[in-house]
N, C-alpha and C positions, 0 to 999 in steps of 0.2 A: 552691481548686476553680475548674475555666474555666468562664465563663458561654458560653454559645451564642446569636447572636442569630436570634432566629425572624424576625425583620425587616428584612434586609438593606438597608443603603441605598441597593445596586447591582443590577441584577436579574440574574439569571443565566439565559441562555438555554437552552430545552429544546430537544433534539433529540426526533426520532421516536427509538423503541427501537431501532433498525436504524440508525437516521441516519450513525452514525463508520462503520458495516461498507459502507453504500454508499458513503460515501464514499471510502473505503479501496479500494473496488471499481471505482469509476470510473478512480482514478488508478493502478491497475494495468494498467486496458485504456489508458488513456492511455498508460502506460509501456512497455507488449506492443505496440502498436502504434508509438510512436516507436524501441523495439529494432528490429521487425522491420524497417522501415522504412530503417535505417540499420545493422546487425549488424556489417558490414563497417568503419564510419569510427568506433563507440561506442569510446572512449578506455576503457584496458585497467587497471586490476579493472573485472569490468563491475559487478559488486554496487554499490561504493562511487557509481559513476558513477551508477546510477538513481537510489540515496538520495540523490545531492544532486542530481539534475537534476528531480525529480519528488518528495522529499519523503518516501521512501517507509521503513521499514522492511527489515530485511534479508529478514526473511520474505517481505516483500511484492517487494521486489525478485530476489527466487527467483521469486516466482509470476509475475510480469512474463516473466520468462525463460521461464520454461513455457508457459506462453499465448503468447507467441510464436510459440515452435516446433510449438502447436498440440496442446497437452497439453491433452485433456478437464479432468482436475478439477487444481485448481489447490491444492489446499491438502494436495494428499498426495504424499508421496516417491514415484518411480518406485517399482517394481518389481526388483529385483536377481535377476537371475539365475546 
């Protein structure tokens, strides 16, 4: 059986509840603003290029691209018509 230690001997840092999703959120406008800024010179996949120039997620690096272009809500697919 594994013991658990309730007493760590390293402390582990708390976030607010929210903490990773703002921060997740910051580096998206950070990323939607260095796309938009630059669309034209961003080295071609652009996905791959934001997750490593910014850290980001694929997802997040979709949303970046959105919020760029100036897409209100950032966490939902266009619309297909």
């Amino acid at each position: 059986m594994m013991q658990t230690d309730l007493k760590p001997d390293v402390a582990v840092p708390r976030l607010q509840p929210n903490g990773w999703r703002q921060a997740a959120t910051m580096a998206i406008c950070e990323a939607a603003q260095w796309y938009a800024a630059n669309r034209g010179a961003c080295e071609r996949p652009i996905i791959p290029t934001l997750r490593q120039r910014f850290g980001l997620t694929a997802h997040e690096a979709v949303c970046a691209i959105r919020a760029s272009s100036g897409t209100k809500d950032l966490n939902t697919a266009p619309a297909v018509t």
